[in-house]
N, CA, C and O atoms as a GROMACS GRO file, in nm:
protein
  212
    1UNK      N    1 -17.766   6.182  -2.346
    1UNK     CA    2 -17.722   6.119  -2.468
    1UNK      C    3 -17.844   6.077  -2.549
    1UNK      O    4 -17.936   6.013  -2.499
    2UNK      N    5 -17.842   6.119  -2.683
    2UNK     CA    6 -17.938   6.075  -2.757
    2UNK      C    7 -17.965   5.916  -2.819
    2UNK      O    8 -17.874   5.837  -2.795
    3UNK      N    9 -18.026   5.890  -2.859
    3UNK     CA   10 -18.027   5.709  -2.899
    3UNK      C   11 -18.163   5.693  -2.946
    3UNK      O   12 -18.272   5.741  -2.914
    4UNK      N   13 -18.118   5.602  -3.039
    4UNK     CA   14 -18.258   5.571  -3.105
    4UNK      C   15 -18.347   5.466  -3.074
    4UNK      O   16 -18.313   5.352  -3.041
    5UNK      N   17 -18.475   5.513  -3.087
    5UNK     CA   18 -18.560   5.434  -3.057
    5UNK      C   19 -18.605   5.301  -3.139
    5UNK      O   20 -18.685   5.222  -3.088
    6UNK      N   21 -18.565   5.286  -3.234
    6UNK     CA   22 -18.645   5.218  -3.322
    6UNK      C   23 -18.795   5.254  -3.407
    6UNK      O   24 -18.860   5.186  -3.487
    7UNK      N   25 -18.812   5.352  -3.368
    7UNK     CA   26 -18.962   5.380  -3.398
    7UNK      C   27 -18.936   5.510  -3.486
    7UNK      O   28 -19.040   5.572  -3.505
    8UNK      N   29 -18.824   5.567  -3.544
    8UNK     CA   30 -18.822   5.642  -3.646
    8UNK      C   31 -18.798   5.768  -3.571
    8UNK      O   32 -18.809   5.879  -3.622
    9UNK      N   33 -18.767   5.747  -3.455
    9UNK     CA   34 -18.712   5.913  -3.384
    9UNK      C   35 -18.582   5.866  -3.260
    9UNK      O   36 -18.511   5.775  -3.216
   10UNK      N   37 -18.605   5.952  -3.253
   10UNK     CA   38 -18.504   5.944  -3.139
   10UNK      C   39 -18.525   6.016  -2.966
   10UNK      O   40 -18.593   6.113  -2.933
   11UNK      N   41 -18.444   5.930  -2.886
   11UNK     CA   42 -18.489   5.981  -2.748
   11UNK      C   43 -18.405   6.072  -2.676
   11UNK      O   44 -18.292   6.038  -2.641
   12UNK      N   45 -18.456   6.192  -2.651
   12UNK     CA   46 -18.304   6.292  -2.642
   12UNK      C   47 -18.300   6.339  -2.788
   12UNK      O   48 -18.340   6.295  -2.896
   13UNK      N   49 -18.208   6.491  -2.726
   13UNK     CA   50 -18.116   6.536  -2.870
   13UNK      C   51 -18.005   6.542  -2.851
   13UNK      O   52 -17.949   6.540  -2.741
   14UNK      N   53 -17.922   6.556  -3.035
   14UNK     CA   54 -17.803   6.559  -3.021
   14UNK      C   55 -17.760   6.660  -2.963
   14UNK      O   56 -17.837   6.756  -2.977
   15UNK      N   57 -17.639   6.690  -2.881
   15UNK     CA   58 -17.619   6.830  -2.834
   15UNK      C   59 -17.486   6.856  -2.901
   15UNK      O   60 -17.385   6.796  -2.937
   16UNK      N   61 -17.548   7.004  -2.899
   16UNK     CA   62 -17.415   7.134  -2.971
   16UNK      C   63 -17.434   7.126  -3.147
   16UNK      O   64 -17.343   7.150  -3.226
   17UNK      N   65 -17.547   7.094  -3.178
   17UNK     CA   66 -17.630   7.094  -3.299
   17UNK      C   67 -17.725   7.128  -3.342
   17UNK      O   68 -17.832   7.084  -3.301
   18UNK      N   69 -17.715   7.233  -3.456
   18UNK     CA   70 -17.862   7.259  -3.480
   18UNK      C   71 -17.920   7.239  -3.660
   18UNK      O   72 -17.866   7.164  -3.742
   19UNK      N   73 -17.980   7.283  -3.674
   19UNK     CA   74 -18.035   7.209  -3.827
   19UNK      C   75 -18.102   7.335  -3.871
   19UNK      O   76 -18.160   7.398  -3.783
   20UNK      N   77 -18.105   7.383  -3.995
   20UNK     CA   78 -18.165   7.468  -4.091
   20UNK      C   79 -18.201   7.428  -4.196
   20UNK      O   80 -18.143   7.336  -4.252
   21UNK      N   81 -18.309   7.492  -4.249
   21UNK     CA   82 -18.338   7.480  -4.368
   21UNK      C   83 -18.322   7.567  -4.472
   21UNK      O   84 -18.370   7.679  -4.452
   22UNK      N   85 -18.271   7.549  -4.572
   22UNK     CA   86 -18.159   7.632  -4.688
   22UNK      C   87 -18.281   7.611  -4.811
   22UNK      O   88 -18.279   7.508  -4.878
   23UNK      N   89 -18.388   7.720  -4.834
   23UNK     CA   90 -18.485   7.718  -4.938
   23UNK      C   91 -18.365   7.735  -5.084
   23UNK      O   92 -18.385   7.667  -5.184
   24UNK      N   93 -18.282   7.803  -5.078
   24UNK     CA   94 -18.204   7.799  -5.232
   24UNK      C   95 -18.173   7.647  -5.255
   24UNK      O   96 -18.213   7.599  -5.362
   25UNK      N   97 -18.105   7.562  -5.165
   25UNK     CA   98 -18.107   7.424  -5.233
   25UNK      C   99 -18.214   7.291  -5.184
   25UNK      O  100 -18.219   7.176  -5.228
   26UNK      N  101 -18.302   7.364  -5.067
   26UNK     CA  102 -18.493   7.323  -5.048
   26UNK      C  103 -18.434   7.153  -4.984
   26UNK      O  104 -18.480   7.044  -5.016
   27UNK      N  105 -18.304   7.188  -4.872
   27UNK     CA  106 -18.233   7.078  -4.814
   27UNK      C  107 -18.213   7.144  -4.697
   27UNK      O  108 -18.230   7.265  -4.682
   28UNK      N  109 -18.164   7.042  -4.588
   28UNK     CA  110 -18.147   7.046  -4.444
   28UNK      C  111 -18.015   7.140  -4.432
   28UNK      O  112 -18.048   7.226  -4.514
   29UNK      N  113 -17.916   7.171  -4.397
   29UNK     CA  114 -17.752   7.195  -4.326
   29UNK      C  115 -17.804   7.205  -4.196
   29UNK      O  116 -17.905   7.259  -4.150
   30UNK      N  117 -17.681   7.119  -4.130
   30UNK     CA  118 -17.620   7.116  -3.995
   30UNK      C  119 -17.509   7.186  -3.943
   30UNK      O  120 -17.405   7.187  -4.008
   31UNK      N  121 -17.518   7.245  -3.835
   31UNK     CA  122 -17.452   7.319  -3.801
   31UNK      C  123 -17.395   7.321  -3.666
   31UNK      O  124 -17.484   7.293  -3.585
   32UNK      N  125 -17.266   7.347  -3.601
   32UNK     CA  126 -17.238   7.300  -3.472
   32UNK      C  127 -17.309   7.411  -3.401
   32UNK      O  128 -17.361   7.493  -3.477
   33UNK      N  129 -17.331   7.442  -3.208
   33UNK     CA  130 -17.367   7.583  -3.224
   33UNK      C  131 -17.302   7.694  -3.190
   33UNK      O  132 -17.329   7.772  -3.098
   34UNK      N  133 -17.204   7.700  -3.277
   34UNK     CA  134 -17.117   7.810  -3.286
   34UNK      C  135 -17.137   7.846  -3.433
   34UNK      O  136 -17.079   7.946  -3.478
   35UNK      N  137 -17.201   7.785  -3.498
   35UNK     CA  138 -17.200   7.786  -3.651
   35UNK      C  139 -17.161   7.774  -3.768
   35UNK      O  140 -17.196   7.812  -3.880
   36UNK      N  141 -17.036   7.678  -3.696
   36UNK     CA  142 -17.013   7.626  -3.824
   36UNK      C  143 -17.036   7.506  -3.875
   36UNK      O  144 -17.044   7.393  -3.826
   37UNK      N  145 -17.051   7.579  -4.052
   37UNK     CA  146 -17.122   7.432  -4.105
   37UNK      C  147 -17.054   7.268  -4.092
   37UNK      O  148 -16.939   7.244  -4.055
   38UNK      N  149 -17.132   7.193  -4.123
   38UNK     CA  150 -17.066   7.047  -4.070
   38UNK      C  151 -17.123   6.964  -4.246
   38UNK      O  152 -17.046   6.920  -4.332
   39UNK      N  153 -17.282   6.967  -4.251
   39UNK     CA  154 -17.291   6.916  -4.367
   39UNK      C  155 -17.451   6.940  -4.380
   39UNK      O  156 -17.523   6.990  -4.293
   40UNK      N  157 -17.501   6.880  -4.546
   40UNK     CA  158 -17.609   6.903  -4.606
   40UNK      C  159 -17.698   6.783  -4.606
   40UNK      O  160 -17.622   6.688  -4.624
   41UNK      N  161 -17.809   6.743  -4.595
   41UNK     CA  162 -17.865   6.617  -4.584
   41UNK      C  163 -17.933   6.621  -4.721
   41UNK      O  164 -17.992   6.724  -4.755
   42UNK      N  165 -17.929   6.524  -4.793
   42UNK     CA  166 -17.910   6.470  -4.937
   42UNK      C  167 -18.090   6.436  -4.960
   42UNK      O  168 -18.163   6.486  -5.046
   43UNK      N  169 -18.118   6.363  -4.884
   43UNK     CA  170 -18.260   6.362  -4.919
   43UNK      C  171 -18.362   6.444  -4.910
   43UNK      O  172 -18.474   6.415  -4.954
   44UNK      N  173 -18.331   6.560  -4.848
   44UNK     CA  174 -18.453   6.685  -4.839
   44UNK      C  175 -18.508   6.686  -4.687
   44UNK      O  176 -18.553   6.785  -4.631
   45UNK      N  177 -18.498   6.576  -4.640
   45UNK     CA  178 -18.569   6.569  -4.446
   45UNK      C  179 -18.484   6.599  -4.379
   45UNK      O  180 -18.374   6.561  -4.418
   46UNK      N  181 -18.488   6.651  -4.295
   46UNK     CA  182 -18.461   6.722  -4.147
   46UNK      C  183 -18.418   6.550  -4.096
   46UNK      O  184 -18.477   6.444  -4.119
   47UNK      N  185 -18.266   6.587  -4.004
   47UNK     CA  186 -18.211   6.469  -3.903
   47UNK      C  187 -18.309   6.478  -3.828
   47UNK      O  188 -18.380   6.574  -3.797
   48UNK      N  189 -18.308   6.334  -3.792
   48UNK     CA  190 -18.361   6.390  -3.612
   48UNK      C  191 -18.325   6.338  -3.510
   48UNK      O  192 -18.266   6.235  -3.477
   49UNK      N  193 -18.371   6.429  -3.461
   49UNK     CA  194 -18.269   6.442  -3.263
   49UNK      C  195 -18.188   6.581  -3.309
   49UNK      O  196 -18.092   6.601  -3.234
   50UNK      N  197 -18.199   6.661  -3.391
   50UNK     CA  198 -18.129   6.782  -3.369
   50UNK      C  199 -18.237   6.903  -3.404
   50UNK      O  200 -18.331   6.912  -3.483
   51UNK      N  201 -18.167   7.007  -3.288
   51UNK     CA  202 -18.245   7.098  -3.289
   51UNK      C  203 -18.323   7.200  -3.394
   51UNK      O  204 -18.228   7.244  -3.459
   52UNK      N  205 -18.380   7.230  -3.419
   52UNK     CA  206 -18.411   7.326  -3.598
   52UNK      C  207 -18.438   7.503  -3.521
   52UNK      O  208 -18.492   7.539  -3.417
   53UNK      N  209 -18.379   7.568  -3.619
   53UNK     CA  210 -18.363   7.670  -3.543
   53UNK      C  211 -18.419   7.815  -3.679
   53UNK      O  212 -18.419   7.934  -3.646
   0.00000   0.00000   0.00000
């Protein structure tokens, strides 16, 4: 199980998640890993605790 540290990361990853980066809108999407999409992260950074693929 993942959980945060306090220190701006996290310990562990989330599982059955992975993260891309989408240069047409130069933002994160998440994705379960079967692939389907879940959502877009609004500020431009990568979650973390999930995998980038």
């Amino acid at each position: 199980m993942a959980k945060n540290t306090g220190l701006g990361g996290r310990s562990g990853a989330v599982s059955n998640r992975v993260q891309k980066y989408n240069p047409l809108t130069d933002k994160w999407d998440k994705f379960t890993r079967d692939g389907h999409y879940i959502k877009t992260k609004s500020d431009g950074q990568p979650w973390k605790g999930i995998s980038k693929s």
